[in-house]
N, C-alpha and C positions, 0 to 999 in steps of 0.2 A: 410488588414494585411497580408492575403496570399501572395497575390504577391509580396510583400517585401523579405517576408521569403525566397521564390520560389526560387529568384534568389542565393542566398546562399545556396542551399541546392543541394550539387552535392557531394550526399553520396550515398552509395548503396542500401540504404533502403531509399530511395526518397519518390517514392509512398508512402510505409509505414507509412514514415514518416507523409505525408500529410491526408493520411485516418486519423490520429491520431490526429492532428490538428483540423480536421473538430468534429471529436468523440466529441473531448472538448468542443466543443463551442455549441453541441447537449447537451453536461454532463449541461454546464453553463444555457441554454435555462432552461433546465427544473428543475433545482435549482432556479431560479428564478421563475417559475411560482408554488413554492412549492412542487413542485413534487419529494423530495430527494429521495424515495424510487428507482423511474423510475429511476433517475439518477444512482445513484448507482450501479443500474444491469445494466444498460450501459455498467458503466466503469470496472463493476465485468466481463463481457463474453467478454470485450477489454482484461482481464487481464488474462485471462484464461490458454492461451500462454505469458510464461514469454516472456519479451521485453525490449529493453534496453529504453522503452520511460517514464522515472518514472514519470514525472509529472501524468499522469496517474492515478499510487499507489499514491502520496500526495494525490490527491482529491480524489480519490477513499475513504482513510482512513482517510480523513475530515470528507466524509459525513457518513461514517460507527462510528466514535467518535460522530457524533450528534443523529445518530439514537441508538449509546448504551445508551448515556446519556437516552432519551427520555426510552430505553426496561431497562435500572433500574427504574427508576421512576415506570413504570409500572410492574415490578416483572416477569419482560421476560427473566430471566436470562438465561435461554437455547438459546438464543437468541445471547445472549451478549457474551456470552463463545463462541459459534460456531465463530462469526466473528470475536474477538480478535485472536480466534488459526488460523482464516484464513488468518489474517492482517500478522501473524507473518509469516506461510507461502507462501503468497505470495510476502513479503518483500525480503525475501532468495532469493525463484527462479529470483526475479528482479536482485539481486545484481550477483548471478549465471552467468544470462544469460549476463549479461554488463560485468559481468570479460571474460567469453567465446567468446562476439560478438571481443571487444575491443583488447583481448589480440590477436586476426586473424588480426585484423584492425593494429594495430602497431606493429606486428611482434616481440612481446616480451611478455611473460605471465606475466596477470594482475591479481590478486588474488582478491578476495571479499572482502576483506578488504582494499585493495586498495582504493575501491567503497564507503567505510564504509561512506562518506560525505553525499552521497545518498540515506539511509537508513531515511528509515520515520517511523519505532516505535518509541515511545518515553515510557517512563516510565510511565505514566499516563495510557497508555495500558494495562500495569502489574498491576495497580493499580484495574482501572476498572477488569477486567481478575479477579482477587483475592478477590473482592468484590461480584465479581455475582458466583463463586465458591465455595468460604465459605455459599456463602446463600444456596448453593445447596448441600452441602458437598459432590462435587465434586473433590475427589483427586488428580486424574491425572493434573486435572485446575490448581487447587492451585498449585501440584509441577513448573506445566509449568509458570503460574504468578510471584512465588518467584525465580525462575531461571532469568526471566525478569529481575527484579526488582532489583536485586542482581548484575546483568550485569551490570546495571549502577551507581550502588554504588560503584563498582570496578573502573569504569572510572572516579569517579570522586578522587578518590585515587593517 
């Protein structure tokens, strides 16, 4: 599949691009041999430094929605809070860096919303977020959940 790619890929983040590529198919490896956790930190120290490569954050914030699922069940809610507020954060600096790389790239400024296609929270985030929150009555969570949440009630308006 690489070498397919290879030949299309005459951007300036080539390399880049290609380390990233490989990452995944390391993320994929050990999602399959059950090892979400492994995986995740993978694509969590990939994600460390925002990056215009979102596929990325999607899987990154697949397997981080399957390991909340599993830290409610098990009443890990410190757990489940820290990675939702990190999802949401590291969502941002993605969209950041892709309005910054892009708007150099096309010699015209791109705004983050621009990007908004891009964005991988979904409301199920806010929902999870609000539920391991309230178990904790943790404030700050909840406010950040209902601002979520709210976001997208507005959109669908």
């Amino acid at each position: 599949m690489l070498t397919d790619i290879t030949d299309y890929l005459d951007v300036p983040a080539k390399d880049e691009a290609l380390a990233k590529l490989n990452l995944l198919d390391k993320f994929e490896d050990l999602k399959a041999k059950g090892q979400l956790r492994a995986a995740a930190e993978l694509l969590e120290e990939s994600c460390k430094e925002p990056h215009i490569f979102h596929g990325h954050y999607k899987r990154l914030f697949m397997a981080w929605r399957q390991l909340n699922k599993e830290d409610l069940e098990a009443c890990n809610y410190k757990d489940v809070i820290e990675r939702v507020i990190k999802t949401i954060k590291l969502n941002d600096e993605m969209l950041t860096e892709m309005s910054t790389y892009w708007s150099k790239e096309h010699g015209i400024r791109r705004t983050k919303s621009y990007f908004s296609k891009y964005s991988h929270i979904k409301i199920s985030d806010g929902r999870t977020l609000l539920k391991a929150a309230t178990a904790t009555q943790e404030k700050r969570a909840i406010k950040i959940a209902e601002k979520l949440i709210n976001s997208f009630n507005k959109e669908k308006k």
